[in-house]
DRENSETOR-392523 format. One record per atom (N, C-alpha, C): x, y, z; atom name; residue in three letters. Coordinates in nm, 4 decimals. Each point is the difference from the previous one (the first is absolute). Example, Ala and Ser with C-alpha at 12.3 -4.5 7.8 and 13.67 -1.06 7.14 Angstrom:
<nodes>
NODE          x          y          z   atom   res
NODE     1.3190    -0.5690     0.7800      N   ala
NODE    -0.0890     0.1190     0.0000     CA   ala
NODE     0.0900     0.1200     0.0000      C   ala
NODE    -0.0350     0.1050    -0.0720      N   ser
NODE     0.0820     0.1190     0.0060     CA   ser
NODE    -0.0770     0.1090     0.0730      C   ser
</nodes>
This chain:
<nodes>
NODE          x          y          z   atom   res
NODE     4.8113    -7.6745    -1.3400      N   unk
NODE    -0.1138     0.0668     0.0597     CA   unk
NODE     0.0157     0.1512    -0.0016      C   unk
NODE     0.1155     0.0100     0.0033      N   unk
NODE     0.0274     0.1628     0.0416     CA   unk
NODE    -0.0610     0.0959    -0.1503      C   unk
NODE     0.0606    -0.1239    -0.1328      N   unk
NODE    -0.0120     0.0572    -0.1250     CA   unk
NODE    -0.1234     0.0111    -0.0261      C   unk
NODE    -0.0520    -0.0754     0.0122      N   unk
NODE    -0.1936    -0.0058     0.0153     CA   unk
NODE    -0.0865     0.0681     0.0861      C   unk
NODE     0.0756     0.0578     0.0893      N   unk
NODE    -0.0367     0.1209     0.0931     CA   unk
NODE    -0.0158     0.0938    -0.0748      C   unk
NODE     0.1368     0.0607    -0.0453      N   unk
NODE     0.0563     0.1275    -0.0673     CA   unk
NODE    -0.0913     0.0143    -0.0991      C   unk
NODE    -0.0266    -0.1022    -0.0921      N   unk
NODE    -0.0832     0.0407    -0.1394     CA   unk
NODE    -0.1215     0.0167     0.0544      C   unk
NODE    -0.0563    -0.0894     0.0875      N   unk
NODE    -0.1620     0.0501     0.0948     CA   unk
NODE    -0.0386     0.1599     0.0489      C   unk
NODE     0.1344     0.0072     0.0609      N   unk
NODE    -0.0277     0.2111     0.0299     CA   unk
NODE     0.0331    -0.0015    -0.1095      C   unk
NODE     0.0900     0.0361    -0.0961      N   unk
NODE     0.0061     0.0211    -0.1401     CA   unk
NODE    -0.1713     0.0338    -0.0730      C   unk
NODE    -0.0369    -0.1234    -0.0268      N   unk
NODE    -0.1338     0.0215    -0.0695     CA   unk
NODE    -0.0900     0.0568     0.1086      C   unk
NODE    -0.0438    -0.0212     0.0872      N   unk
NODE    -0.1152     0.0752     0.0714     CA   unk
NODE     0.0478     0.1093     0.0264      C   unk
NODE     0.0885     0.0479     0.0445      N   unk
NODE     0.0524     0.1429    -0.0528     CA   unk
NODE     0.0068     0.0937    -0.0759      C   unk
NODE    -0.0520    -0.0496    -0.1086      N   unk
NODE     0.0288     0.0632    -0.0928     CA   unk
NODE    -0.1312     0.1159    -0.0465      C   unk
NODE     0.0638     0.0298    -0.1027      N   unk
NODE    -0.1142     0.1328    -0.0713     CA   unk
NODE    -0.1331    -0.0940    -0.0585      C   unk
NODE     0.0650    -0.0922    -0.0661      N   unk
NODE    -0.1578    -0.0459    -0.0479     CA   unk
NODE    -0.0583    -0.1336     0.0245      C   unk
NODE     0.0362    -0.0627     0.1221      N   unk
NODE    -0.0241     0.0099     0.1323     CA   unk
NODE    -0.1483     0.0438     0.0630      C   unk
NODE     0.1220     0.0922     0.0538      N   unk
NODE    -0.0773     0.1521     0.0469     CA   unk
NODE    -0.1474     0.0887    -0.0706      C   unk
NODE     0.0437    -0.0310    -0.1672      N   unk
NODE    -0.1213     0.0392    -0.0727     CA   unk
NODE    -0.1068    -0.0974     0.0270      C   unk
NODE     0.0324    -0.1410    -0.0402      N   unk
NODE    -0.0690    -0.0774    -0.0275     CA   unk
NODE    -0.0960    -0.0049     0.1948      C   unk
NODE     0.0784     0.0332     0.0749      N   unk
NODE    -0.1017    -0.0040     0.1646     CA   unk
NODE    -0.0753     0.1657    -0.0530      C   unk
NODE     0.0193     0.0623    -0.0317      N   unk
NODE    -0.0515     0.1619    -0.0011     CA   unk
NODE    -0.1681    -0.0286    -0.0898      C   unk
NODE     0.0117    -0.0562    -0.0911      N   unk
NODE    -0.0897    -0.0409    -0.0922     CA   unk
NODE    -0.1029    -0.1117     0.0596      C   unk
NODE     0.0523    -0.0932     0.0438      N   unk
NODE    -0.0361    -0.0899     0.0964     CA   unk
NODE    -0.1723     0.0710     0.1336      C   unk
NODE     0.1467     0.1289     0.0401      N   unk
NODE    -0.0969     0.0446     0.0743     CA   unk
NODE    -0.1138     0.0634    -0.0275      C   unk
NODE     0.0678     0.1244    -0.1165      N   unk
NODE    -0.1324     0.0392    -0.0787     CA   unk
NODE    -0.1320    -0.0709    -0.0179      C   unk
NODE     0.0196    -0.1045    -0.0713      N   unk
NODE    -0.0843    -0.1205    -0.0403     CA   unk
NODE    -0.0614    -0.0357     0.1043      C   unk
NODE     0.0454     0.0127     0.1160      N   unk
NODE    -0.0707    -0.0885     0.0861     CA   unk
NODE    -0.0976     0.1232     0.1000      C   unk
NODE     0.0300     0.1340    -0.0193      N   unk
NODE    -0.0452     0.1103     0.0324     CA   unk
NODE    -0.1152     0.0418    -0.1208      C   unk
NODE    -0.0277    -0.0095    -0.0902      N   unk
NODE    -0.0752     0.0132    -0.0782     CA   unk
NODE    -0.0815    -0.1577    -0.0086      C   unk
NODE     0.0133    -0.0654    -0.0254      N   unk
NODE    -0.0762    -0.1680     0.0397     CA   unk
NODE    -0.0655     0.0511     0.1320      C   unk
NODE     0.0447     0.0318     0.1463      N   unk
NODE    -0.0679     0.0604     0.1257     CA   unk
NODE    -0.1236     0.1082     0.0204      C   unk
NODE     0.0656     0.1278    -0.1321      N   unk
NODE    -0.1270     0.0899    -0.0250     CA   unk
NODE    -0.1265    -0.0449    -0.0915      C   unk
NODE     0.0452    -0.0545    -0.1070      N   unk
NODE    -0.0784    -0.0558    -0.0705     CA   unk
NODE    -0.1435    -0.0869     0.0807      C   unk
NODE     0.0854    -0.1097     0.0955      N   unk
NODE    -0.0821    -0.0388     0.1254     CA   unk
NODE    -0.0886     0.0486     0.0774      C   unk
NODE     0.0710     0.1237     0.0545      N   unk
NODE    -0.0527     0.0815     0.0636     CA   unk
NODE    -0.1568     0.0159    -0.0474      C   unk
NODE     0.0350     0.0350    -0.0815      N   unk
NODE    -0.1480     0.1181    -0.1494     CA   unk
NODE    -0.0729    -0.1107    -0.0374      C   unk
NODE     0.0318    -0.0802     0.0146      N   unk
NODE    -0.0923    -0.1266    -0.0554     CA   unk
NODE    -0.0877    -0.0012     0.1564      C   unk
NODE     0.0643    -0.0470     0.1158      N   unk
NODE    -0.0830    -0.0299     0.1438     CA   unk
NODE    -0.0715     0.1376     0.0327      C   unk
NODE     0.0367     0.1311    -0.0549      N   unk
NODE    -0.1063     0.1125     0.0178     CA   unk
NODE    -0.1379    -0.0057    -0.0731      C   unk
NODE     0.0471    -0.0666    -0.1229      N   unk
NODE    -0.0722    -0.0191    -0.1643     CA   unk
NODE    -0.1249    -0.0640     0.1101      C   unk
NODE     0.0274    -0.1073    -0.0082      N   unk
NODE    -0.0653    -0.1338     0.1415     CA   unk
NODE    -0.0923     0.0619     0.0568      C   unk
NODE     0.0844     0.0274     0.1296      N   unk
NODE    -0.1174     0.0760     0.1055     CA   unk
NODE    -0.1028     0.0530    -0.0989      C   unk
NODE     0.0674     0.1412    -0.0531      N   unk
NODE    -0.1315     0.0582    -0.0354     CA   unk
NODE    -0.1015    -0.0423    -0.1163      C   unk
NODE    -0.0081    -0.0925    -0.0711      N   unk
NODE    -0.0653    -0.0896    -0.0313     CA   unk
NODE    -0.0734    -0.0649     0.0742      C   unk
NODE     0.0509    -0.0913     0.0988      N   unk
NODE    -0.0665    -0.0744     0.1241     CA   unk
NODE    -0.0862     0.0981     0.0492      C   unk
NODE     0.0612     0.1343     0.0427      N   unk
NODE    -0.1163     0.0854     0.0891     CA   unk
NODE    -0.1122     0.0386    -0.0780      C   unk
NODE     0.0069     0.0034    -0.1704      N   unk
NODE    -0.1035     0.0651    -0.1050     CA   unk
NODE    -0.0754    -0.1539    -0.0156      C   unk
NODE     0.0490    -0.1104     0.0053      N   unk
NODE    -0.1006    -0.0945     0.0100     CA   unk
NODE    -0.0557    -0.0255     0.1114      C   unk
NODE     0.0474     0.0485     0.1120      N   unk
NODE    -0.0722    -0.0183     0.1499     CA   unk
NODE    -0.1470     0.1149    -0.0231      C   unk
NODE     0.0388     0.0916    -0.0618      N   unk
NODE    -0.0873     0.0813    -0.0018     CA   unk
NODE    -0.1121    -0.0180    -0.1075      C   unk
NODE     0.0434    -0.0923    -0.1074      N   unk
NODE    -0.1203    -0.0294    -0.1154     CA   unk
NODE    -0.0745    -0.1021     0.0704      C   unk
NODE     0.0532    -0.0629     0.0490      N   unk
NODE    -0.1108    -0.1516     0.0985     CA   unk
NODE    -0.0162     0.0651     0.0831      C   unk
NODE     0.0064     0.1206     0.0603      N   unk
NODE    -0.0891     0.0415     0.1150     CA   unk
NODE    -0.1070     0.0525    -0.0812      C   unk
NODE     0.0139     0.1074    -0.1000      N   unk
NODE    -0.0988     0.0492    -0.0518     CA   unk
NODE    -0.0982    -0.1039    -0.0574      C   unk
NODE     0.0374    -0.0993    -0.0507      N   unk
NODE    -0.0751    -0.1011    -0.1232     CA   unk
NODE    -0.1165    -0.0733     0.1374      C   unk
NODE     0.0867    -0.0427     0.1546      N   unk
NODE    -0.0977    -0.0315     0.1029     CA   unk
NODE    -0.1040     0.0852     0.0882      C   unk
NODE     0.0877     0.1687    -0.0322      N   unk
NODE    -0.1515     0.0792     0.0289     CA   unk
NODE    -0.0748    -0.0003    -0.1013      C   unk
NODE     0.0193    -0.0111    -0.1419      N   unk
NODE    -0.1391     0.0022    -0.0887     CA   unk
NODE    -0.0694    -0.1408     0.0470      C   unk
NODE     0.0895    -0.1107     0.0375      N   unk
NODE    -0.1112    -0.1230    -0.0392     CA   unk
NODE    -0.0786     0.0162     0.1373      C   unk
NODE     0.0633     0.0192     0.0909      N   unk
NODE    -0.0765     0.0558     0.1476     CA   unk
NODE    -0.1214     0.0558    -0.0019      C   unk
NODE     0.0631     0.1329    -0.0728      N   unk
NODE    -0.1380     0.1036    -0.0166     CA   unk
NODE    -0.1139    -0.0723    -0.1004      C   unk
NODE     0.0034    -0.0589    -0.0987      N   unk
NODE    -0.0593    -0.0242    -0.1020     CA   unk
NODE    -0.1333    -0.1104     0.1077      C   unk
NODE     0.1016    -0.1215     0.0836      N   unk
NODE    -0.0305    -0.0577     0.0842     CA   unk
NODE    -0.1345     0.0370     0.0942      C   unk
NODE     0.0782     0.0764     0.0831      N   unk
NODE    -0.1151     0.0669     0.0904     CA   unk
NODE    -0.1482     0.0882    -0.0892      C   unk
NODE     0.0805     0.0828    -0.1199      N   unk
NODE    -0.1449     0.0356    -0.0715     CA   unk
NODE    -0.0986    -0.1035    -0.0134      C   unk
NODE     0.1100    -0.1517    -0.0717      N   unk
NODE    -0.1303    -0.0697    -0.0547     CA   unk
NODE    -0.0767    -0.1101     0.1047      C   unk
NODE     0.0964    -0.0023     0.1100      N   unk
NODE    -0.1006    -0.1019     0.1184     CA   unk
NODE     0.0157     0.0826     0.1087      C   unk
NODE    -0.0496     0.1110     0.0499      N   unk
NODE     0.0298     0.0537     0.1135     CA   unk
NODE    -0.0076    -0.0962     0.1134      C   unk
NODE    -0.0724    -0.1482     0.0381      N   unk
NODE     0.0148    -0.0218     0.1287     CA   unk
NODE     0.0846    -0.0421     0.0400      C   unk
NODE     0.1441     0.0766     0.0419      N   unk
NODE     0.0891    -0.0231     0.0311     CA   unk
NODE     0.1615    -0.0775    -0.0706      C   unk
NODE    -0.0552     0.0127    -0.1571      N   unk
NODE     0.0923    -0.0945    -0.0634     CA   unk
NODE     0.1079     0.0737    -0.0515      C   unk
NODE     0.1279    -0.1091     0.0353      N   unk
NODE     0.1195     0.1321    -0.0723     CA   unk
NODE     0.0672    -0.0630    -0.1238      C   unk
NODE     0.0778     0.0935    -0.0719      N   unk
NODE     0.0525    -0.0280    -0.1164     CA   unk
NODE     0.1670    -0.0547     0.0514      C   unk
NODE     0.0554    -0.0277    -0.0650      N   unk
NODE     0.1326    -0.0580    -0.0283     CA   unk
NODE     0.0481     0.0356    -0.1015      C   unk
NODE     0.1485    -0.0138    -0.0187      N   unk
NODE     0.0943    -0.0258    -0.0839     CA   unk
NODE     0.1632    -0.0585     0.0305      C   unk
NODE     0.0084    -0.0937    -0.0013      N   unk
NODE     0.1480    -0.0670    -0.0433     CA   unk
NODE     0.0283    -0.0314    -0.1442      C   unk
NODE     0.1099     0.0726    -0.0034      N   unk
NODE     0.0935    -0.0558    -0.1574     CA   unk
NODE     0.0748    -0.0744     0.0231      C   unk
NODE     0.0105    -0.0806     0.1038      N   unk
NODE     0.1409    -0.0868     0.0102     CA   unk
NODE    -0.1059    -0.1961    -0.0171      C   unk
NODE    -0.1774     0.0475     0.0309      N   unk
NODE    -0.0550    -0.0813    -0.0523     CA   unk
NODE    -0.0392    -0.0397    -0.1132      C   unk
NODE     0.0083    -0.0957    -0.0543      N   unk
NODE    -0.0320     0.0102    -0.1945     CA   unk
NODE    -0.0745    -0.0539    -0.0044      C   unk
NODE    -0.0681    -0.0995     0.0340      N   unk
NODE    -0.1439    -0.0364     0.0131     CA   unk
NODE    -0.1383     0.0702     0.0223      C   unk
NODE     0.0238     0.0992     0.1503      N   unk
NODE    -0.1238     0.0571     0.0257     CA   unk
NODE     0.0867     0.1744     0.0768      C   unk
NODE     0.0741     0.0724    -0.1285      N   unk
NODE     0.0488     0.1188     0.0629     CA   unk
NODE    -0.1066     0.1018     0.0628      C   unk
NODE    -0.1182     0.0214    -0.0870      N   unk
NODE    -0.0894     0.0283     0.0992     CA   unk
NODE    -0.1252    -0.0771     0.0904      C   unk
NODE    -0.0367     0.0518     0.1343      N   unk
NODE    -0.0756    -0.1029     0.0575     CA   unk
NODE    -0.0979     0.0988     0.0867      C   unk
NODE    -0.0960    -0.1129     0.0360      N   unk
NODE    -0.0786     0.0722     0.0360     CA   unk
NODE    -0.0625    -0.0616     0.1705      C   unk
NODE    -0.0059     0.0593     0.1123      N   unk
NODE     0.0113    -0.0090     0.1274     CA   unk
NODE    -0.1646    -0.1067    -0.0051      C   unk
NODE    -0.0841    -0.0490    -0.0725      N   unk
NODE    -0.1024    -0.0480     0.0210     CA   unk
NODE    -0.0001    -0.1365    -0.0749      C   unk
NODE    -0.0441    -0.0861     0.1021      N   unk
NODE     0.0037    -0.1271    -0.1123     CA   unk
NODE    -0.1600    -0.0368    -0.0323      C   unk
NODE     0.0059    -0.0692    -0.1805      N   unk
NODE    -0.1112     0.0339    -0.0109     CA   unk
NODE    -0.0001    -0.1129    -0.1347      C   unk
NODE     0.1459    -0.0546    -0.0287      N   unk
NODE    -0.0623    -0.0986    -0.0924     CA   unk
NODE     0.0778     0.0608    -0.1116      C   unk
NODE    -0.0324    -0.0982    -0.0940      N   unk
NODE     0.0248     0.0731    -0.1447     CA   unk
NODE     0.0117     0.1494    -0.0374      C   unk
NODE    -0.1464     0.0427     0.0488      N   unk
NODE    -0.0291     0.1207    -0.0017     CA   unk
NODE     0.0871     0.1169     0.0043      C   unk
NODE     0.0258    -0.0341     0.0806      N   unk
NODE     0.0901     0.0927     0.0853     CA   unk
NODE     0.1613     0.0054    -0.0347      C   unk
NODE     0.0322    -0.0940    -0.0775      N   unk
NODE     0.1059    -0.0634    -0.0516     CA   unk
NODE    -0.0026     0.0784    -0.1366      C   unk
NODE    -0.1513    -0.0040    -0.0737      N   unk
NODE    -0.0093     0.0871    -0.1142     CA   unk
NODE     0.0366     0.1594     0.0446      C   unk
NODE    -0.0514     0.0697     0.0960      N   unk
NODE     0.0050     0.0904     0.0552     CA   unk
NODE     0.1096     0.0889     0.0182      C   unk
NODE     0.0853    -0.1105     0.0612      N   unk
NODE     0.1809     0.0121     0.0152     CA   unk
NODE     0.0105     0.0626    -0.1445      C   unk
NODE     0.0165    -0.0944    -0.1289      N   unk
NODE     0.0612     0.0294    -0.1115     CA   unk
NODE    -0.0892     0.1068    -0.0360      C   unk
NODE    -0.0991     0.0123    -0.0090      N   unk
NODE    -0.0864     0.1794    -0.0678     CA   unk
NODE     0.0469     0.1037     0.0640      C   unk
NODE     0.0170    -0.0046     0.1332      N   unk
NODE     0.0289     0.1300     0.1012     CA   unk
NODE     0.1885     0.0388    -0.0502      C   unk
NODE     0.0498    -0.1288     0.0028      N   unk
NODE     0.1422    -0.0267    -0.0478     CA   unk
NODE     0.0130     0.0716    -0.1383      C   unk
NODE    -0.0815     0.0016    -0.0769      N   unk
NODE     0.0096     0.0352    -0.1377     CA   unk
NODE    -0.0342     0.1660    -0.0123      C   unk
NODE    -0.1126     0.0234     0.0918      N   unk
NODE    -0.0083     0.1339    -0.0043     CA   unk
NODE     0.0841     0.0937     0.0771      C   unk
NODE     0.0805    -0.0101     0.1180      N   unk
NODE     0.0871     0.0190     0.0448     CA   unk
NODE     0.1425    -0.0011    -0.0576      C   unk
NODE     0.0367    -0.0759    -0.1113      N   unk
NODE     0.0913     0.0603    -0.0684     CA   unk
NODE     0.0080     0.0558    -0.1091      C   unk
NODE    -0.1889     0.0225    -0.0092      N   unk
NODE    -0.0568     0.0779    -0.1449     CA   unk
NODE     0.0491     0.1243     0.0352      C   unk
NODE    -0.0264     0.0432     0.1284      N   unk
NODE    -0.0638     0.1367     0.1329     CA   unk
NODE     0.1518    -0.0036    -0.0080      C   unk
NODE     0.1116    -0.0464     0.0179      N   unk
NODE     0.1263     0.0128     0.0358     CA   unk
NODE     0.0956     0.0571    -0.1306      C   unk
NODE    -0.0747     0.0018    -0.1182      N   unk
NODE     0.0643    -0.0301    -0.1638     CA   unk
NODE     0.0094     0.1457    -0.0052      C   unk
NODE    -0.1081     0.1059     0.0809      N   unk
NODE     0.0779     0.0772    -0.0489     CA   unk
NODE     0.0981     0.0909     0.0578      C   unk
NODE     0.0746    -0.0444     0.0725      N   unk
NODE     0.0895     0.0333     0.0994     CA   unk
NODE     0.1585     0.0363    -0.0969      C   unk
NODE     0.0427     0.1189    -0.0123      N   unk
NODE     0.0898    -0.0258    -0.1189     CA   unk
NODE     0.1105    -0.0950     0.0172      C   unk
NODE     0.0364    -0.1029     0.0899      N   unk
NODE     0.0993    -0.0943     0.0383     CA   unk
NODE    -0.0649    -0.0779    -0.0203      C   unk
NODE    -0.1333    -0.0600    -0.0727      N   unk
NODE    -0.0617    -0.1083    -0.0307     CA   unk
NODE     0.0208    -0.0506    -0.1228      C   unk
NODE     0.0216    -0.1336    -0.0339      N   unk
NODE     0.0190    -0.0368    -0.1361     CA   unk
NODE    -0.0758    -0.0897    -0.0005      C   unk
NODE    -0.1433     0.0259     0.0287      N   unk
NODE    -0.0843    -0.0607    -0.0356     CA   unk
NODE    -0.0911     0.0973    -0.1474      C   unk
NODE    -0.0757    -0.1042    -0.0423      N   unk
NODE    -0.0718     0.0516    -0.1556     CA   unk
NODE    -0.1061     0.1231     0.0458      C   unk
NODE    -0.0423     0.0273     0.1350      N   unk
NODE    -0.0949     0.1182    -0.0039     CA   unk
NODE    -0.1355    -0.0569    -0.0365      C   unk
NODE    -0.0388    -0.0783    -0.0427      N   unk
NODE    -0.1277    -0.0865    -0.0490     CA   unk
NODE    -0.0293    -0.1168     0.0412      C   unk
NODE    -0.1129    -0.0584     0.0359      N   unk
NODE    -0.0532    -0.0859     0.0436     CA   unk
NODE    -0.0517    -0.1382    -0.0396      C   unk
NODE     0.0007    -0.0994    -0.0651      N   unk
NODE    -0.1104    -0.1156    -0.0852     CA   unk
NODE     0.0057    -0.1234     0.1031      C   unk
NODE    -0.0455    -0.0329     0.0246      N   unk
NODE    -0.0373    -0.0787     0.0999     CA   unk
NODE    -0.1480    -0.1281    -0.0675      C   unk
NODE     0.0692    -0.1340    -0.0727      N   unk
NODE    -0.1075    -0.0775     0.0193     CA   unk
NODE     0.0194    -0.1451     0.0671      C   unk
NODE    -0.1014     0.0146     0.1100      N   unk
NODE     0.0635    -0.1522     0.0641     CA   unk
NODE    -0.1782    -0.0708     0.0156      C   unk
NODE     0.0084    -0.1230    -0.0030      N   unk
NODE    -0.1446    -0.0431    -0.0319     CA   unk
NODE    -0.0459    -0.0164     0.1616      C   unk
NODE     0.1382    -0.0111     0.1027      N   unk
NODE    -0.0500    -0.0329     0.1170     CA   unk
NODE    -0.0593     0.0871     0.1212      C   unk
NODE    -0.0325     0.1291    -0.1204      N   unk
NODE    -0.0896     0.1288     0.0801     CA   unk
NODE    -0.1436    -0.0666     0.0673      C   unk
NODE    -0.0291    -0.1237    -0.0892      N   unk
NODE    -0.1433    -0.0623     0.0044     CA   unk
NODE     0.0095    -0.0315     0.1716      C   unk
NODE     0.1344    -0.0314     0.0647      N   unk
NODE     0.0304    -0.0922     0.0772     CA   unk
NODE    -0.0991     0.1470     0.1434      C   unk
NODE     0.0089     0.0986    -0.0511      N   unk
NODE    -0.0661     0.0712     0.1092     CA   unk
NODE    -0.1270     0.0409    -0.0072      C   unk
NODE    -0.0569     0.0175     0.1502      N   unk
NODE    -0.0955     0.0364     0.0245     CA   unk
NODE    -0.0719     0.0917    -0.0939      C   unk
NODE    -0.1637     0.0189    -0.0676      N   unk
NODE    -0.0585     0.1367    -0.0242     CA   unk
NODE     0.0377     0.1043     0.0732      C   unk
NODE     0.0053     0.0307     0.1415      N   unk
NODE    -0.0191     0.0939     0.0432     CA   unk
NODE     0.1843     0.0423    -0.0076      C   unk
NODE     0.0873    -0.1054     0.0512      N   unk
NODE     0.1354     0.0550    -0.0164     CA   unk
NODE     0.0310     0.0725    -0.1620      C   unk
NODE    -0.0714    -0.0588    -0.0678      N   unk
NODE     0.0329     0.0081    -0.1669     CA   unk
NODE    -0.0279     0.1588    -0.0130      C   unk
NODE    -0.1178     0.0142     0.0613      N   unk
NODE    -0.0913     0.1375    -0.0278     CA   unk
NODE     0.1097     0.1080     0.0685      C   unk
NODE     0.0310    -0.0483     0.1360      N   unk
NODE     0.0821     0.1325     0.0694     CA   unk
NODE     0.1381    -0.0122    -0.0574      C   unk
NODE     0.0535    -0.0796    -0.0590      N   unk
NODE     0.1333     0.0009    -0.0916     CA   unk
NODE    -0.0299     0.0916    -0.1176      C   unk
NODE    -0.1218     0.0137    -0.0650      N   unk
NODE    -0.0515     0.0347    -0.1609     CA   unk
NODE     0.0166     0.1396     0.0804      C   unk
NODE    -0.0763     0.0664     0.0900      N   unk
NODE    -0.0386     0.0943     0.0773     CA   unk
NODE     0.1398     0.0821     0.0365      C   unk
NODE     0.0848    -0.0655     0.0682      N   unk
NODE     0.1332     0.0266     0.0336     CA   unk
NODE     0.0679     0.0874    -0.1406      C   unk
NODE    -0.0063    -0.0862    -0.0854      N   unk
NODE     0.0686     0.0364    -0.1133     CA   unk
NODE    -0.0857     0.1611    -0.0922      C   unk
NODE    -0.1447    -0.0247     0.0296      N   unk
NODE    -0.0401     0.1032    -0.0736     CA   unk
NODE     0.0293     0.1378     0.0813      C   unk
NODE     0.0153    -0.0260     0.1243      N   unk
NODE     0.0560     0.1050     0.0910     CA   unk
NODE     0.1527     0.0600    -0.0418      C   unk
NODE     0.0673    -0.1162    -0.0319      N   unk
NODE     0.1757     0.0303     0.0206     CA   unk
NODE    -0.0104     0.0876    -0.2532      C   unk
NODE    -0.0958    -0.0141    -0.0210      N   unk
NODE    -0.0268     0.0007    -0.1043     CA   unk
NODE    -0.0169     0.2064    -0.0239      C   unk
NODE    -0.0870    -0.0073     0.0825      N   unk
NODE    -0.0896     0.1396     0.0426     CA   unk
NODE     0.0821     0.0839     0.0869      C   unk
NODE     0.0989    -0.0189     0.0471      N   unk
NODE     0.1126     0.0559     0.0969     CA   unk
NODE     0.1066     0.0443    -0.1142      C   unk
NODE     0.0276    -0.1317    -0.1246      N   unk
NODE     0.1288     0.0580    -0.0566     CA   unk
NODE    -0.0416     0.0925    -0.0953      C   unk
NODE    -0.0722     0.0343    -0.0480      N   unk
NODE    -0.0727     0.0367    -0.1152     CA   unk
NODE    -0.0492     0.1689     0.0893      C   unk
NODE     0.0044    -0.0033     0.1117      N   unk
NODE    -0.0474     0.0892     0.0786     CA   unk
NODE     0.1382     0.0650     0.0201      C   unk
NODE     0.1071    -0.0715     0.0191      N   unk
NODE     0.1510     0.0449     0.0421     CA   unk
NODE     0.0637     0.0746    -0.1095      C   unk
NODE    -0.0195    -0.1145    -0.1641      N   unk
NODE     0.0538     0.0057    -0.1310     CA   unk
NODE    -0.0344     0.1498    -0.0312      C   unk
NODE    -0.1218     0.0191    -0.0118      N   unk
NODE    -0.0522     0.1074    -0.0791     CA   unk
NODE     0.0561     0.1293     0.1073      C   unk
</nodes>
């Protein structure tokens, strides 16, 4: 036992050993920063997407209240994939169509934000526009020739 002692301090004692813990630590000090910069990376990502879904739910908001003022509000969740934007009024299909147009122009309105990687352009054909009202149809057509006459007013 004693001899199997002796060679034990022997080797952990030693210089390379000693290197091999020095390196060890390095490694494990650089693996730690590396960490670090990644969970800063994070946050501020997290906080620049906290801030694109806030913005993307004041356009659908605003867009909202322009196009039904009596009292109706806009939405947005991205963590929903079904219905990320929504709309505070129930109304049927309709309104369901509504969601996805307001949804579409809101990240038209959002495209040109220079952190947007969206296309900047719009095409939109869905057959289930039929599903709404004349008069909703008209203040949607209306909505748009407005948001139309604003950029073109901004652009130039």
């Amino acid at each position: 036992l004693l001899d199997e002692l002796g060679r034990w301090e022997q080797t952990a004692g030693s210089a390379h050993a000693q290197a091999a813990i020095n390196a060890s630590k390095e490694k494990n000090a650089k693996i730690e920063q590396d960490l670090n910069r990644a969970r800063t990376q994070l946050i501020v990502l997290q906080q620049d997407r906290s801030e694109r879904e806030r913005g993307l739910a004041l356009i659908t908001d605003g867009l909202t209240r322009q196009l039904l003022p009596d009292g109706a509000i806009g939405a947005f969740d991205p963590r929903d994939e079904a219905r990320p934007f929504r709309l505070s009024m129930r109304g049927g299909e309709a309104y369901r169509v509504l969601e996805v147009l307001l949804g579409d122009i809101a990240c038209m309105l959002d495209s040109a934000r220079p952190e947007s990687a969206l296309p900047g352009l719009f095409i939109h054909d869905c057959p289930r526009e039929a599903d709404m009202s004349a008069g909703l149809y008209e203040n949607f057509l209306a909505l748009i020739g407005q948001l139309q006459r604003e950029c073109q007013n901004f652009c130039v």
